[in-house]
C-alpha positions in Angstrom: -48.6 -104.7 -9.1 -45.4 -104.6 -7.0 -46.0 -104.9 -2.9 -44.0 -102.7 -0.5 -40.8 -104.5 -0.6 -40.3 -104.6 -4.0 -40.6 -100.8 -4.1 -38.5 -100.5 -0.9 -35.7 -102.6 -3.3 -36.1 -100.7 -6.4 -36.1 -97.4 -4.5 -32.7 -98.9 -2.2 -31.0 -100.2 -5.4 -31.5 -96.8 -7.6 -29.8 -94.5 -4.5 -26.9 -97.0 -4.4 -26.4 -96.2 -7.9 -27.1 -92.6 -8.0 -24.4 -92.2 -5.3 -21.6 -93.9 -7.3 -22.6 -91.8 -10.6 -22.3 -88.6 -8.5 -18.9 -89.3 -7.0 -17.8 -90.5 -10.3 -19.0 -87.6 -12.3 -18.1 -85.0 -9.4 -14.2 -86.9 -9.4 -14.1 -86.1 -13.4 -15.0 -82.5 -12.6 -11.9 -82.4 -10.3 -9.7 -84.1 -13.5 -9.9 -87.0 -11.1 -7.2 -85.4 -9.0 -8.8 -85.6 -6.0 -10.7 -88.8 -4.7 -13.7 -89.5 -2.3 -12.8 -91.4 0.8 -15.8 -93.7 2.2 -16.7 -94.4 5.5 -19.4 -97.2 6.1 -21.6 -96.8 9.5 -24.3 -98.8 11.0 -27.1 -98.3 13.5 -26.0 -99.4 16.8 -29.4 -101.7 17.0 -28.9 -104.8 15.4 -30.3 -105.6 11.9 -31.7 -102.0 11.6 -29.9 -100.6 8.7 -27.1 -98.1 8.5 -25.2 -96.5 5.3 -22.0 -95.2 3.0 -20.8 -92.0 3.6 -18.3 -90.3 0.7 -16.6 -87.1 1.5 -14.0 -85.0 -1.0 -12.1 -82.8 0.7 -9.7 -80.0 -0.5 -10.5 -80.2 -3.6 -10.1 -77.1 -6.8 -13.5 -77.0 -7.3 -15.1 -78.9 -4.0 -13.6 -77.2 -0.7 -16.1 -79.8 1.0 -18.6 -82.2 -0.7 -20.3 -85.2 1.0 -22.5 -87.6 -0.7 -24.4 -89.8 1.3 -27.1 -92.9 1.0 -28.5 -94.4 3.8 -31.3 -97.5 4.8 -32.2 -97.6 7.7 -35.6 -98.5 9.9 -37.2 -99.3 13.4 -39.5 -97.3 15.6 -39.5 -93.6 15.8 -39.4 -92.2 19.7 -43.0 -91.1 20.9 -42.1 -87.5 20.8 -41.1 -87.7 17.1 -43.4 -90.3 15.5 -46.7 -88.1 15.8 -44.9 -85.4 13.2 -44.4 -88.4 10.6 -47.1 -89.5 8.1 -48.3 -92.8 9.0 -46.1 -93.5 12.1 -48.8 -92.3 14.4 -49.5 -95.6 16.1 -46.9 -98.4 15.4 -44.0 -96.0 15.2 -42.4 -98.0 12.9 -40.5 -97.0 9.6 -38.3 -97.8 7.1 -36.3 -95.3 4.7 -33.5 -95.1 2.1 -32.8 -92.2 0.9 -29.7 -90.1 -1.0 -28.4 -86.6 0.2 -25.4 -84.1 -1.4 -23.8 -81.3 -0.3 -21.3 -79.5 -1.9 -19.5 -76.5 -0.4 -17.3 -74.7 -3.0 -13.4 -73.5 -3.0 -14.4 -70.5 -5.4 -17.0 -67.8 -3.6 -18.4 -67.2 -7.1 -20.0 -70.7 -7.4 -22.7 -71.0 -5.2 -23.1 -74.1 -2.6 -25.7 -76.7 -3.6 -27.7 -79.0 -2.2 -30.0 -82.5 -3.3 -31.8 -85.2 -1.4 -34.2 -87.8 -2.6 -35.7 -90.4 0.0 -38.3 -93.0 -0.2 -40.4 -93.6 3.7 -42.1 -96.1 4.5 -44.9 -96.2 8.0 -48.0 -97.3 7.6 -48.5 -94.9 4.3 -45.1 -94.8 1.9 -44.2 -92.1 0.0 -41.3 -90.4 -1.9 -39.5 -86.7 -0.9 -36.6 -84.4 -1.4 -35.4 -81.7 -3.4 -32.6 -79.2 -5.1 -31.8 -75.7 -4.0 -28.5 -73.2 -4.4 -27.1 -70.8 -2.3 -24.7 -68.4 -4.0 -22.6 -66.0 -2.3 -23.7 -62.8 -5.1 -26.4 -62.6 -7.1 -26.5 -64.0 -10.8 -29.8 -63.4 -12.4 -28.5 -65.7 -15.0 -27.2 -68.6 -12.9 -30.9 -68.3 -11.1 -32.8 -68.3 -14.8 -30.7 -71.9 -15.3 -31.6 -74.0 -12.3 -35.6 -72.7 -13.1 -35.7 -73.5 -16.5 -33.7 -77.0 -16.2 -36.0 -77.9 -12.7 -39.2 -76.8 -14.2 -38.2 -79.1 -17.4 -38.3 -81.8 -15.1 -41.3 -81.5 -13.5 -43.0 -80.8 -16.4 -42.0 -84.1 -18.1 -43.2 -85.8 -15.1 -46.2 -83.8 -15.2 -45.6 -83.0 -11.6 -46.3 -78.8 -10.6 -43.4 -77.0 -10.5 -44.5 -74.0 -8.7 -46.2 -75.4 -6.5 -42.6 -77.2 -5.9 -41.1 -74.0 -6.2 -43.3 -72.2 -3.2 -42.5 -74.9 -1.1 -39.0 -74.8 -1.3 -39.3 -71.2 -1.5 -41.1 -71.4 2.8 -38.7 -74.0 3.4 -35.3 -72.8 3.3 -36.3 -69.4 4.6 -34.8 -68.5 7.8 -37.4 -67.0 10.2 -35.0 -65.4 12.5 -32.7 -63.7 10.2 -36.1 -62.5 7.8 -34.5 -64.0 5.0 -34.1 -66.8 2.0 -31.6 -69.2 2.5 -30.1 -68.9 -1.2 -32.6 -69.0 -5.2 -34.6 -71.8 -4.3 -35.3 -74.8 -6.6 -37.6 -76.9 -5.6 -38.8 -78.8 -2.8 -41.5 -81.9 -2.5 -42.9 -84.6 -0.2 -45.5 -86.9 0.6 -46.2 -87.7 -3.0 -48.1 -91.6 -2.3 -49.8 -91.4 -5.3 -49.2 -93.5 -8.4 -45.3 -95.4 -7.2 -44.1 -95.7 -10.5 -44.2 -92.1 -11.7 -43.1 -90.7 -8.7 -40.3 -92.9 -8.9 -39.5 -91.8 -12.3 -39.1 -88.5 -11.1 -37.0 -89.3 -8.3 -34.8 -90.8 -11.0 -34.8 -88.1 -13.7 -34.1 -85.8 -10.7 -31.2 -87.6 -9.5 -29.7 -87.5 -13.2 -30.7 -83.5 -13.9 -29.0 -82.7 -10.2 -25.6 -83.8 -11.7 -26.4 -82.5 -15.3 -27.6 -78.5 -13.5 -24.4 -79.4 -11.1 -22.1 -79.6 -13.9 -23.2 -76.9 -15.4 -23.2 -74.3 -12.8 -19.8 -75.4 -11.9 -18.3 -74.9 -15.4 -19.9 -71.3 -15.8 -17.8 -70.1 -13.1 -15.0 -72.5 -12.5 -12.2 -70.0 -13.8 -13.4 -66.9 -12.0 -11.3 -64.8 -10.5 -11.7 -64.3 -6.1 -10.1 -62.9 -3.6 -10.0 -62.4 0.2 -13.1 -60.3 0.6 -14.6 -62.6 -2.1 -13.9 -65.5 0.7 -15.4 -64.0 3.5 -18.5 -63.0 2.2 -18.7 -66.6 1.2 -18.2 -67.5 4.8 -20.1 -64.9 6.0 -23.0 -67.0 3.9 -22.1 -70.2 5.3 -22.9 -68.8 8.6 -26.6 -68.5 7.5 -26.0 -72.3 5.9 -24.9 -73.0 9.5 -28.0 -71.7 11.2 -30.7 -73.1 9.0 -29.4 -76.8 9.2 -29.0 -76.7 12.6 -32.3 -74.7 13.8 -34.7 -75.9 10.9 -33.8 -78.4 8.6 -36.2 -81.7 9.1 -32.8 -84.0 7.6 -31.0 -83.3 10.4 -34.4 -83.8 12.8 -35.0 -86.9 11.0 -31.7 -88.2 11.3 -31.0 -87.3 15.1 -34.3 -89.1 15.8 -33.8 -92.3 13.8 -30.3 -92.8 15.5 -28.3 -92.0 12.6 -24.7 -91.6 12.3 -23.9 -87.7 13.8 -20.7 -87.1 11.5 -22.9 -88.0 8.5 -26.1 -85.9 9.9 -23.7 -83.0 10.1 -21.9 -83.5 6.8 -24.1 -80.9 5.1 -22.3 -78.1 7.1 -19.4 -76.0 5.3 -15.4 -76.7 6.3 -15.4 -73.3 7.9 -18.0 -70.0 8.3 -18.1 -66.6 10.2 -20.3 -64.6 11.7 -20.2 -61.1 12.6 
């Protein structure tokens, strides 16, 4: 059996990689016209980790996507370490983890969003999730990310409504009375049994940029205008608001002295509110 360390290095080694396949696969989608630039940050205590930021900006397809992987550990602060599994008396953690966020130039393709991370306190376990947020409603689109997310979970015999509730609670906004985008599906504190939760990290990493793809290319060609755009921005106010009020990323990261500019990477290049 593999100790702690050896899972922390599998887990570390399989983000680096996703990230790279991402970027590459997301480049090809822009007909490798437009490149991500990279930015490497680390923790301003010494020996405590940091991570690779990659950001496309301006893109045809991408108006703004950042794809980040980050290691990092040390002690949470008192106030925060009582909310984390396992970091209720040491305070001490390690994590790696992956996030994407891709905001997109065309209103008709909907914004998504992936993470995977792998924690480490006294307990260890793996999280994340997928979810979309379009702009107008596409009963189709929505019947696509289901089918290909529940395919997942089912060949990793993992339950995919139960998944699907929980994203469904999660990226609801409390103060607006409403859901953030379709769902997808959402998951954490799965300790049980390393090596199959792993293998679903994995195949959910590869089916991200497979459902990605495919989304993209439905609606890459269609035809926006103005009003089109400010509706879109109009939703990335909402995007705005959740990250900022709710989402336990950005908590996580704040706490853990992360890097700000890559904490706030998941919000859009511009939004409105009215």
């Amino acid at each position: 059996m593999i100790n702690t360390e050896f899972r922390k290095k599998f887990a570390d080694n399989w983000f680096n990689f996703l990230q790279k396949q991402i970027c590459k696969e997301f480049e090809e989608l822009e007909k490798n016209k437009k490149k991500f630039s990279k930015r490497v940050w680390f923790k301003k205590k010494n020996n405590e980790g940091g991570g690779i930021s990659f950001t496309l900006l301006n893109g045809k397809i991408f108006e703004k996507v950042g794809v980040n992987k980050s290691t990092v550990s040390g002690k949470f602060k008192k106030k925060f370490k009582s909310k984390i599994l396992g970091a209720g008396k040491s305070g001490k953690y390690w994590a790696s983890g992956i996030s994407v966020v891709a905001h997109m130039r065309n209103p008709k393709i909907p914004a998504i969003h992936f993470n995977t991370r792998f924690i480490v306190t006294s307990k260890e376990w793996f999280g994340g999730g997928m979810d979309v947020t379009p702009s107008f409603k596409d009963e189709k689109e929505r019947k696509i990310l289901h089918k290909m997310l529940k395919s997942v979970c089912l060949q990793n015999k993992k339950n995919y409504q139960k998944y699907k509730i929980w994203c469904d609670k999660y990226f609801y906004l409390p103060h607006r009375k409403e859901s953030r985008g379709i769902g997808g599906i959402f998951f954490d504190y799965e300790t049980k049994n390393w090596s199959q939760n792993f293998k679903f990290v994995r195949d959910l990493g590869l089916a991200f940029i497979d459902i990605s793809k495919l989304i993209i290319r439905r609606k890459s060609k269609s035809k926006w205008n103005k009003k089109d755009k400010e509706l879109q921005n109009l939703k990335r106010g909402r995007y705005v608001e959740f990250n900022l009020l709710y989402d336990r990323g950005t908590k996580f990261g704040l706490n853990t002295g992360g890097n700000v500019e890559s904490i706030l990477m998941s919000l859009p290049p511009q939004a409105i509110w009215k």
